[in-house]
N, C-alpha and C positions, 0 to 999 in steps of 0.2 A: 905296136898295138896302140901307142896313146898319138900314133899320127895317124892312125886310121880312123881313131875316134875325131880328133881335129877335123878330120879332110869331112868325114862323115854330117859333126857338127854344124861347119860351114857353109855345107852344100847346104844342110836342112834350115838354118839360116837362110838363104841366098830363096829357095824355096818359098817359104813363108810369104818374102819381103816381096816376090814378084808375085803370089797371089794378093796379097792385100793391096798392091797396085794396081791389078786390076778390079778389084770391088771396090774401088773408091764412089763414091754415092756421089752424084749431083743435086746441089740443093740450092733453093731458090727459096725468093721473101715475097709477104704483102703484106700491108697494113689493111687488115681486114676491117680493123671499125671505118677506114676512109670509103672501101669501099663499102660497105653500110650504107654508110651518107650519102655514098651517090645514085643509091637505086633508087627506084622511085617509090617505091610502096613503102618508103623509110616515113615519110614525110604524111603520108598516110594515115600508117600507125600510130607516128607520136602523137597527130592531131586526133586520133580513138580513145585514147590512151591519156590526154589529158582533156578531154570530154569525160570521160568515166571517173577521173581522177577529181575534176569538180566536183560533181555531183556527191562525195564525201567532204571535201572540205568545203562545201556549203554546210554538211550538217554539224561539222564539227566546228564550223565558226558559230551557227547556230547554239551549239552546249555548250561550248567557251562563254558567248554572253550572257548563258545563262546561270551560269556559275556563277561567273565574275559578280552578275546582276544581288543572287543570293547571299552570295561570300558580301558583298556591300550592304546589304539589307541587316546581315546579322551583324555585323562588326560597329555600324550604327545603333542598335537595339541590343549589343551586348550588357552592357552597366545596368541595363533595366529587368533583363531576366533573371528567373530564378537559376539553380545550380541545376537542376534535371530540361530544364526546357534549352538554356548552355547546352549543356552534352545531348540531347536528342538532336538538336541544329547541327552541333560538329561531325556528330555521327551520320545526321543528311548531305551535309558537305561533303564528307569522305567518299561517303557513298557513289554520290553525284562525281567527284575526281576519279574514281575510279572506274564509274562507268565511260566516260571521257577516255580514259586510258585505252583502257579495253575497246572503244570503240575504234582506238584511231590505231591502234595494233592491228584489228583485223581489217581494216581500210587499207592500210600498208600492206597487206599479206593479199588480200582479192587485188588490189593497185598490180604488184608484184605479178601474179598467179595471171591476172588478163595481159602484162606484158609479154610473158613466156609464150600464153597461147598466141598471142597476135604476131609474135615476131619470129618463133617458132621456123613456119612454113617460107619466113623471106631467109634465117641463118642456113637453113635447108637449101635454098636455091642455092646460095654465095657458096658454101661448101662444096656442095656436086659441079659449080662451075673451077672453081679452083682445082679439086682434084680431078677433074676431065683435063684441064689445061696440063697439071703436075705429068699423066700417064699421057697425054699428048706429048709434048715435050720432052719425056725421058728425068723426071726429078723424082727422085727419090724420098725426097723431105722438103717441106714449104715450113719457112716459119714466119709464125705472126708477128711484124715488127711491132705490130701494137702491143703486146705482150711481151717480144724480148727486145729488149736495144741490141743492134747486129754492129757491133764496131768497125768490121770492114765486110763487106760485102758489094761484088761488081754490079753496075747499073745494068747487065747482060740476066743479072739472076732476079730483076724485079719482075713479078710475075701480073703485075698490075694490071697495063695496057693491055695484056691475053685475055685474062679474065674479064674485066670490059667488055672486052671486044666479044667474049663468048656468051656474055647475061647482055649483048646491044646496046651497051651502054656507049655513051660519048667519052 
């Protein structure tokens, strides 16, 4: 009995290890931000993207001077005020830094929010060309070397030159 179970165990063993050889998965890399930088409408973007992005930090250079401007006016004119027109000043002060804050929070969040939208419909291209190339090709998993360092992997599984070739890139 306990070599039946053996003989039994082993096949199912033996079993196992010849299916799991055959679903062995095919996987291939890109560095996806490289190819980013090679399409064109990257170049594009960034130059919308840091137009719109002026257009805040002009206004925020704008209330920086003019803090700094107040902040100097009082610090000057301290010694001479009373204790209530002090604290109404520091209270305008505060006031004014935190409108500053506040404003350059949500400058960074619309900055942000216009990036997404703009760059949205070009991560969309790069994607659907990578995965058309991946079920062309027979891969099963692509990994972004941008994102993970691949310690060894063949120069047969870089998916790069496909991709390329499928978004007409050089």
């Amino acid at each position: 009995m306990k070599k039946l179970f053996k003989v039994a165990l082993v096949a199912g063993c033996l079993f196992f290890a010849g299916n799991i050889a055959e679903a062995q998965s095919k996987i291939g890399h890109i560095n996806f931000n490289q190819l980013i930088d090679q399409m064109p409408d990257t170049k594009t973007i960034q130059k919308q993207i840091q137009d719109y992005s002026k257009t805040f930090s002009d206004q925020l250079t704008a209330m920086q001077t003019e803090l700094t401007t107040n902040a100097q006016a009082y610090d000057a004119k301290r010694a001479s005020m009373t204790d209530a027109a002090r604290t109404a000043k520091e209270a305008e002060l505060q006031d004014q830094n935190k409108r500053l804050q506040d404003f350059n929070t949500k400058a960074q969040q619309q900055v942000n929010d216009k990036t997404n939208q703009l760059s949205k419909p070009l991560l969309d291209k790069a994607r659907s060309a990578v995965q058309a190339v991946a079920k062309e090709k027979g891969y099963t998993y692509v990994f972004d070397t941008a994102q993970t360092e691949l310690l060894v992997s063949p120069e047969a599984d870089n998916l790069m030159a496909a991709v390329k070739a499928k978004l007409g890139l050089k």
